[in-house]
N, C-alpha and C positions, 0 to 999 in steps of 0.2 A: 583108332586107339585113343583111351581116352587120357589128355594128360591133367598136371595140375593148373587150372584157370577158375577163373570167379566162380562163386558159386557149385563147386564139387565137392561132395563126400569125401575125402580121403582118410587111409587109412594107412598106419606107417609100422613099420617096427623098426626101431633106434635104440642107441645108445646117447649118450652124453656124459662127459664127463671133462674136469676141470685139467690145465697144463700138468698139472702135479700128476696125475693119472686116478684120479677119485672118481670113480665114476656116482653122476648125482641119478641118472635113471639107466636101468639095464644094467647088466657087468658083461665082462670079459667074455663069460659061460652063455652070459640068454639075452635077448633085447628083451625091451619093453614097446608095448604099443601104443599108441594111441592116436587118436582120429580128430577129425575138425571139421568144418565148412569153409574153403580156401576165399580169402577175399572179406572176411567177418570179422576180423580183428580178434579172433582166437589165439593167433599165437604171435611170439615177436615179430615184426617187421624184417628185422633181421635176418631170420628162422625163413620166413616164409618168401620172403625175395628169391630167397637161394633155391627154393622147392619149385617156385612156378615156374610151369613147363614140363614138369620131369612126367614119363611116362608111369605106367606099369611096370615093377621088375626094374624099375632104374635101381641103381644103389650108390648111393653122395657118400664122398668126407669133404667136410667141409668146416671152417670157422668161424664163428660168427665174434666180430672182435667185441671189447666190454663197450666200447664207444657204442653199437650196433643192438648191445645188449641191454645192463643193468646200469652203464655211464661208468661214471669213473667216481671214487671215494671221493664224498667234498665234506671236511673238517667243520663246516660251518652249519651241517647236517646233523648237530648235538645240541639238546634240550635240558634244560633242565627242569626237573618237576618234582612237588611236594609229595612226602612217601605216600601224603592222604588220600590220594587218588589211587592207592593199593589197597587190598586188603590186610586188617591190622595183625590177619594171622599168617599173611605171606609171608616169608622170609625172603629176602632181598638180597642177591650176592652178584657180582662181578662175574658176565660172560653170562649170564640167564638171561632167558628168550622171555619175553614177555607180550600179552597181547591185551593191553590197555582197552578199555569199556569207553574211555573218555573223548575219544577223538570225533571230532567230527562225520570219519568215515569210517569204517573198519578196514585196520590196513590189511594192504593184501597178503602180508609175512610179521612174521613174531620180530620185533624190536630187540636191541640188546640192551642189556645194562652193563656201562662204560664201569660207573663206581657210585656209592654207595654214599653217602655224606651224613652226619644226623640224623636232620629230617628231609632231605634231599636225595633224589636220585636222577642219574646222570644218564640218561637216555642217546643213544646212538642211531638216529631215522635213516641212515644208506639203508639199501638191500644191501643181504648178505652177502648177493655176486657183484657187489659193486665192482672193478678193476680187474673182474674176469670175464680172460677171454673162453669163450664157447665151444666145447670138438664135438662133434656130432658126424655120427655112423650111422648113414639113414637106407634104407631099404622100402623103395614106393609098393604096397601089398596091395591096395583098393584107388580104385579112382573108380567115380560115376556120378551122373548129376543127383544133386541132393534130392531131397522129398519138401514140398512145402512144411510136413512135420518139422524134418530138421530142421528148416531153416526158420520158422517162425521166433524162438525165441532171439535170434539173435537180431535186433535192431539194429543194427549198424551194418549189417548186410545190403549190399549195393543194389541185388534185387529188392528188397524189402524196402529200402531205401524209394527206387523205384516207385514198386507199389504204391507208398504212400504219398508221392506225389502226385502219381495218378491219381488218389482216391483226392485228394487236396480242392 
């Protein structure tokens, strides 16, 4: 039987949702799914610690804590930036999600905006799950080895990794 280790297709149906009871993927009534290549840096560290091993037909609760997660809120993670780097037909308010053009990288989640000033805006870079802990209801549906299809795009895959040192 096959379980979860480097380099497998998995396939999951979960839930997740925060302490509060909000669920962020799935509800109460239906999971949601979704798959990966175990070992490829696809999903948290956290997430997937707690997955390897698990067979077919397993089924996890499990917590992934915010240290494990998204870290912990750091106050020192607020910017401030001139409105000009918006558009001049944007409206700018307090608690909107924003996803800045200017950054060196594209982040990987929409920014908030803390407050508003003149010609200033008060940008907040946590993620939004920063100081959240993780509950996840997970149900293993698929395990089998990947395909080199699958696995090619992802670089950082320990096989591929391999490979390329062979080819080196």
């Amino acid at each position: 039987m096959d379980v979860i280790s480097q380099d497998k297709f998995v396939r999951l149906s979960y839930r997740l949702r925060l302490k509060s009871g909000k669920y962020l993927r799935g509800s109460a009534e239906e999971p949601e799914e979704m798959t990966f290549i175990a070992g490829c840096g696809e999903l948290l560290p956290g997430l997937e610690r707690r997955l390897w091993g698990a067979p077919v037909s397993e089924t996890l609760e499990f917590v992934v804590p915010a240290v494990e997660a998204f870290g912990f809120y750091d106050p020192e993670n607020i910017q401030v930036w001139s409105k000009k780097v918006f558009p001049p037909e944007m409206e700018l308010k307090p608690g909107q999600k924003v996803l800045p053009s200017v950054l060196p990288f594209p982040p990987e989640y929409p920014l908030s905006i803390k407050e508003v000033r003149d010609d200033k805006v008060i940008l907040d870079l946590n993620h939004p799950l920063a100081d959240e802990d993780l509950y996840y209801q997970v149900q293993v549906v698929e395990v089998r080895d990947a395909t080199e299809e699958e696995k090619a795009p992802l670089k950082q895959c320990k096989s591929c990794r391999d490979e390329m040192d062979e080819m080196a």
